[in-house]
N, C-alpha and C positions, 0 to 999 in steps of 0.2 A: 504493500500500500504506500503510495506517494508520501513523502510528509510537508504540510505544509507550510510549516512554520518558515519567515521568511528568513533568505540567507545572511548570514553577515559576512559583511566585505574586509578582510583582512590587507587586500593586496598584498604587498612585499614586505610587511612589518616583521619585527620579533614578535613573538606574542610569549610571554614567559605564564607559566602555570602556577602563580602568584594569587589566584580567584578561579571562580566556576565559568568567568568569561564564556569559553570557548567549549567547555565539556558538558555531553550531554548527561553523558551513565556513566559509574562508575562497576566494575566487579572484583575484588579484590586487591582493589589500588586505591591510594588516598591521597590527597591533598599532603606535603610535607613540608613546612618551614628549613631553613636554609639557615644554621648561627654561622655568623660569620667566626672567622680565627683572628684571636689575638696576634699580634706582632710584636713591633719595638713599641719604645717609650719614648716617644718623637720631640716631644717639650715639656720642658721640667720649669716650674714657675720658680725661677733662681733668682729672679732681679728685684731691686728693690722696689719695683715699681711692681711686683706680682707677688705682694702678700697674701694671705687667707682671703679668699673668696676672687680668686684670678685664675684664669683656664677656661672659663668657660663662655655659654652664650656667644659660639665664635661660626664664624663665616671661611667656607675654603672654597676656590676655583681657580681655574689654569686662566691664565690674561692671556693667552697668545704664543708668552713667551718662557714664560715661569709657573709655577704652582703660589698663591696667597693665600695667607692663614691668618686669619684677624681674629683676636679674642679679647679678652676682658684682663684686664689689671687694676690692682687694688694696693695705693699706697700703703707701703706696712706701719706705718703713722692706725690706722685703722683698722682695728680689732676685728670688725665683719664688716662686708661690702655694703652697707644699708642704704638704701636706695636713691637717699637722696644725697650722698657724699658726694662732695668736687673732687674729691679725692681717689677719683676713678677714670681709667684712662684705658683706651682703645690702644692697641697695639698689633702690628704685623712681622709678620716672618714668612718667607720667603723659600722657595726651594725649588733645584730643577730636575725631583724626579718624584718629589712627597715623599720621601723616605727620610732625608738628611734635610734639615730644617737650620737657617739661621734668621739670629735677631740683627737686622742690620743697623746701623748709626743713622739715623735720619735725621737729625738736628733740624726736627720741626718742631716740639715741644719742649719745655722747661719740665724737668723735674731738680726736684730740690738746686735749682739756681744749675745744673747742665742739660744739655741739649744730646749728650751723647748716650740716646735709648733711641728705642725702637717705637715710639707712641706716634700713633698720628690726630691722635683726638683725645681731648681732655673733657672733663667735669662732671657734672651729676648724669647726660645723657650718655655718657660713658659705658653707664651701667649697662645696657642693651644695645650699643651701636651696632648696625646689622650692613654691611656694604656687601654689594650686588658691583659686577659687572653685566652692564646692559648692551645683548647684541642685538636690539631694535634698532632696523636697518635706517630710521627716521631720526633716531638720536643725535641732538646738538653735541658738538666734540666740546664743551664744556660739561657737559652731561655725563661723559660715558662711564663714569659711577654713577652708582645711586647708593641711598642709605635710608633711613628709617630708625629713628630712635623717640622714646617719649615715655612717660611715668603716667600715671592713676593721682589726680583726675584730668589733667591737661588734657592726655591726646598722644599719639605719633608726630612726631615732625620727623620731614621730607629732607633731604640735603642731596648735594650734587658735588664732582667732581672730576677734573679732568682724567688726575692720574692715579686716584685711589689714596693719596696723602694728603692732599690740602682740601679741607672740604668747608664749603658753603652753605648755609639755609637757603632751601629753593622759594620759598616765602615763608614770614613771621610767624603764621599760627599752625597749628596742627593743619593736618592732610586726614584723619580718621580721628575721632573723637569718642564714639562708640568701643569698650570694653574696659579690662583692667588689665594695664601693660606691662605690669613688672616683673616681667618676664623674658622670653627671644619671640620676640617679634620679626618676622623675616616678610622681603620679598625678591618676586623674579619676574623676569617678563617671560609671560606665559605664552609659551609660541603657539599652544592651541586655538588660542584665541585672538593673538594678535595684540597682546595689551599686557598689561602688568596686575601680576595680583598678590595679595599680602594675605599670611596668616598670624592670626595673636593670639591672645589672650582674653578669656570673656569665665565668668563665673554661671554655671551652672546651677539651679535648682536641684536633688533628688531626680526629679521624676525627667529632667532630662533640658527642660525650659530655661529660658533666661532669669537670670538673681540680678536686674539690674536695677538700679531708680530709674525708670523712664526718663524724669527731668533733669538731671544733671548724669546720668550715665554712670553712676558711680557704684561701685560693688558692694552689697548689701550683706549678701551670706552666700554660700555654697559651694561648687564643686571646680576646679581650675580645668578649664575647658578650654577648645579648639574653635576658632571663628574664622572665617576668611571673606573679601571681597575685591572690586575688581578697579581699574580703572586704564583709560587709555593713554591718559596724559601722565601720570604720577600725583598731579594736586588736586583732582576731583575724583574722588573714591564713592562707591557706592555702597549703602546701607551694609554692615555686615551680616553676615547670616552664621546659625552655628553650622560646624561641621554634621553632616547626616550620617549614620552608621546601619548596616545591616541589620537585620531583627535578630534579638537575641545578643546581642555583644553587650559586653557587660560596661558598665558606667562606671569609669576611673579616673582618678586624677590623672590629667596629662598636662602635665609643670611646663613641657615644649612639646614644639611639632616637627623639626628639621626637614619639611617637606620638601621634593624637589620633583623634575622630572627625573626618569629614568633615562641616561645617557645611551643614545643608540634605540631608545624606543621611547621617545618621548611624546607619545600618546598614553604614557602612565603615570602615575603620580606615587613617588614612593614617601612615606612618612616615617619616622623612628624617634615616635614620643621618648621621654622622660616620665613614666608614671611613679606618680609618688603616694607612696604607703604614710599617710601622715601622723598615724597613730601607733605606729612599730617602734619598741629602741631597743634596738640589737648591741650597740657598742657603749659599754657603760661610759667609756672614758673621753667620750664624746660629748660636748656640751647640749648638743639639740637633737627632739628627738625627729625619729622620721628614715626611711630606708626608700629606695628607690631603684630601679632596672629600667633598660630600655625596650621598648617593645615596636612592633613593625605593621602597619596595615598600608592600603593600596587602595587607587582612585582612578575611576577611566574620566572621571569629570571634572574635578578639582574641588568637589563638595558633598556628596556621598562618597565615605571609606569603608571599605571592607575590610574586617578581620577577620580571616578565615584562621587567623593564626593570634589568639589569645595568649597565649601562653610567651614566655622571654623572650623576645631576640635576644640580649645580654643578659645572664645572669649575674647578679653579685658573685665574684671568684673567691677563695681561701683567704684572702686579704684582711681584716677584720676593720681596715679603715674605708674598705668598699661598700660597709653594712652600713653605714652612716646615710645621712639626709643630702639629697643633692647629689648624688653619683650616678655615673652613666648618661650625662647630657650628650648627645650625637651632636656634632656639630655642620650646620648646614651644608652643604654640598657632596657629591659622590665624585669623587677624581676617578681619570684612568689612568694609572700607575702603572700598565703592562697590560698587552691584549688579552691575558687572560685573566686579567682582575678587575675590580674596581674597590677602593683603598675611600675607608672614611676612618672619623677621625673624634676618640666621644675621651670625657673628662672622668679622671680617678682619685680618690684620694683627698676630693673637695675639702679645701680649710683643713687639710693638715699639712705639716710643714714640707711635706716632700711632694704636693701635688702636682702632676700631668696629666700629660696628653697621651693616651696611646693607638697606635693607627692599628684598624681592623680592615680584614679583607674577607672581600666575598666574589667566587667564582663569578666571570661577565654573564648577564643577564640569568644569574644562577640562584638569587631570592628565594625562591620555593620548585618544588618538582610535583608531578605524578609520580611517587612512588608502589613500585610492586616489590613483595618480599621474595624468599626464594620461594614458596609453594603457587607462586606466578598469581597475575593480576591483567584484566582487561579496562582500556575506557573506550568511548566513542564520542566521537564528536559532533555539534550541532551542524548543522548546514551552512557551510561558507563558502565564498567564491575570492578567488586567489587570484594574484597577477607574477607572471613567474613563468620558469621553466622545469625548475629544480626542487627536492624538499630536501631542506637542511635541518639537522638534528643537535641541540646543545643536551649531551646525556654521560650517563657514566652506568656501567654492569658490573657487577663482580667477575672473576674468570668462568664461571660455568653460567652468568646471567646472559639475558638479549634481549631483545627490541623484534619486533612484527610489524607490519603494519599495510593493512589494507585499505586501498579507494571504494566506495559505494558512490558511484555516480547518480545525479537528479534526483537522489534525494531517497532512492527506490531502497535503501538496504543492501539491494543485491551487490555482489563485490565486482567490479568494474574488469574485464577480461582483460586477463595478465595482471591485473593491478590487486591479487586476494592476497591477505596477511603469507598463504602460503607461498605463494607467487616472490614473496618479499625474500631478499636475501638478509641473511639474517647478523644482526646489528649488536655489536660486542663490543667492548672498550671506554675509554674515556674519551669525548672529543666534544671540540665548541662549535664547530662547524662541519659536521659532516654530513653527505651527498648521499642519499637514501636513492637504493634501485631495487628492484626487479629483475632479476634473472638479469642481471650484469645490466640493465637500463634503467637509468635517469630520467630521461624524455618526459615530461606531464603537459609539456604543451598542448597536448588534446582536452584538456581538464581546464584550460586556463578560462577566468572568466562562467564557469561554467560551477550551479552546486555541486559542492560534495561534501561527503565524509571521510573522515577518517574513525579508522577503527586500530588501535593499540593494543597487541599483544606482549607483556612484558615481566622477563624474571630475575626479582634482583638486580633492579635498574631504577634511577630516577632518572625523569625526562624534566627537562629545566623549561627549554623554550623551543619553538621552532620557528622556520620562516620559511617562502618563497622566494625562489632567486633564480639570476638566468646563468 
């Protein structure tokens, strides 16, 4: 029997197995989150200018030329970062592979009567400075930073800059006025849409509603939540709205959002809150109580996320200064560090005297998989229409595991002649890209443009992503 559900058009995208997007059925295969692996300890908050509460709420992206790492410093004059200290300063580091990180001499700001630190912004907005490289093709070359920074109850204000060090107010008053900011407020220009859009901070009710005073905007009671909106220009923003979640996903503090696109498939939106346990104290010797992990949900919209995946991206490790309040902040951006990674970048050790940075890596477009165990696992896929010649596979088997996989064309079920799972030659190893055939053939251009399915036989294998391609 025909099926009639209409097709969805993937063309030549990645599409990684990150949600139910793309799967129809599942038989013996699941949905798997992906933890990414620890690495080095890429920055150590040494300077005097990065006492107790420095490291985090920080921005990374490649300019062109280099890797940018901009975080938070906290004069050590200053017992804890609180919110409203001058005593808080914006800082960058530098690096040309994101592995090896330095702090350069920029002799644009005064700390204690020198110029020789790394700071490119000073004062109480300090606290949440969030800079963006903007590759909006419309962009004034006085523009091509952008930033956002602001407190509870002002507002966000907007700033601009040519080269990412000396930065300007793009106009005097806030640009978003709507939430409670004290927090990492970020944004990007969001290629989906052709504009720019920001996510923050807004307080929750329980049952999921806004905790705000309608008339002055200002946070009353509740739960630290996720809000975002848009705009084309950067100083006219529109009403924010909270983040939407799948039914079922449970209601958490999320202290940030480190949202971005997915590099190489940026028709998806990856996030890796900050949730925080505010009622936990794990470390006695810790002044404040509260313990926190980072966790990971996904967006085809930029405002309904899916959690398919509840449960840690990061857990707290062995560490006993990692059980503490404020640990595990992700810091905005996903770098490419090497084709077969992508390298981010989350804070440890918050407010103790040895705190960094340590860079984590997760296989390219390797987030989550269809996993099958060894007693084998089938899925099958909705009805889509592809642009392409080729199907490429980002997957991994154990030695005795494999991959199948059969075409059912128009939708009918039936498996597409020469194209059945048996037909398939069979698919073993680790690889990021590799070229699925049929009795030693490739060829799908009779498929292109045209519905089909896919049907997935697999044992002892996660399937990450796929794609079409010529």
């Amino acid at each position: 029997m025909a099926d009639k559900t209409a097709p969805l058009n993937i063309g030549g995208r990645v599409e990684m197995f990150i949600d139910r997007f793309l799967i129809a059925d599942m038989d013996g295969a699941a949905l798997k989150m992906t933890p990414p692996q620890p690495r080095e300890k890429v920055l150590l908050m040494d300077r005097p200018w990065e006492g107790p509460g420095s490291g985090i709420y920080s921005c990374v992206f490649f300019d062109g030329e280099k890797y940018r790492y901009y975080y938070r410093g906290v004069g050590t004059g200053e017992k804890k970062a609180f919110d409203g200290s001058e005593n808080q300063y914006n800082c960058l580091a530098v690096s040309s592979d994101g592995i090896h990180w330095e702090k350069p001499e920029l002799g644009l700001v005064e700390f204690n009567g020198d110029t020789k630190n790394n700071i490119v912004f000073s004062g109480h907005l300090a606290h949440n400075f969030s800079p963006m490289l903007d590759p909006n093709p419309a962009c004034p070359p006085d523009e091509k930073f952008k930033a956002v920074a602001g407190l509870s109850p002002n507002g966000l204000y907007a700033f601009k800059s040519p080269d990412g060090l000396r930065w300007s107010p793009i106009q005097k008053d806030p640009v978003i006025k709507k939430g409670a900011f004290d927090s990492h407020n970020l944004c990007f220009y969001d290629t989906n849409r052709g504009g720019y859009r920001c996510y923050s901070r807004y307080f929750a009710r329980p049952d999921g509603e806004e905790a705000l005073d309608p008339g002055a905007g200002v946070v009353i009671s509740g739960r630290r939540a996720i809000q975002n909106c848009v705009s084309s220009d950067f100083r006219r923003w529109s009403e924010p709205v909270p983040n939407h979640y799948n039914e079922g996903a449970p209601l958490e503090q999320f202290y940030t959002n480190a949202t971005v696109l997915c590099p190489g498939a940026e028709h998806i939106y990856l996030s890796f809150p900050m949730r925080f346990m505010s009622e936990r104290y794990k470390n006695r010797d810790h002044q404040y109580v509260g313990v926190s992990d980072a966790v990971f949900m996904t967006s085809r919209d930029g405002e309904h996320f899916d959690r398919t995946f509840p449960e840690a991206w990061i857990r707290p490790d062995l560490s006993p200064r990692n059980w503490t309040q404020r640990n595990y902040i992700t810091a905005c951006g996903v770098l490419e560090t090497s084709p077969e990674e992508f390298s981010l970048y989350v804070g440890e050790h918050y407010e103790w005297d040895d705190a960094f940075a340590r860079r984590y890596t997760v296989r390219r477009h390797g987030f989550g998989s269809v996993n099958a165990p060894y007693a084998g696992g089938a899925f099958i896929t909705k009805p889509f229409v592809f642009d392409g010649d080729t199907l490429h596979l980002n997957y991994s088997t154990s030695a005795p595991g494999g991959i199948r996989i059969g075409i059912a064309a128009d939708g009918t079920g039936w498996p597409a002649c020469g194209f059945s799972a048996e037909d398939c030659d069979v698919i073993y190893g680790n690889e990021l890209d590799y070229t699925v055939t049929w009795r030693g053939k490739s060829d799908l251009s009779a498929f292109r443009g045209k519905s089909v399915r896919l049907r997935f036989l697999m044992k002892d294998a996660d399937l990450y992503s796929i794609r079409f391609g010529g």
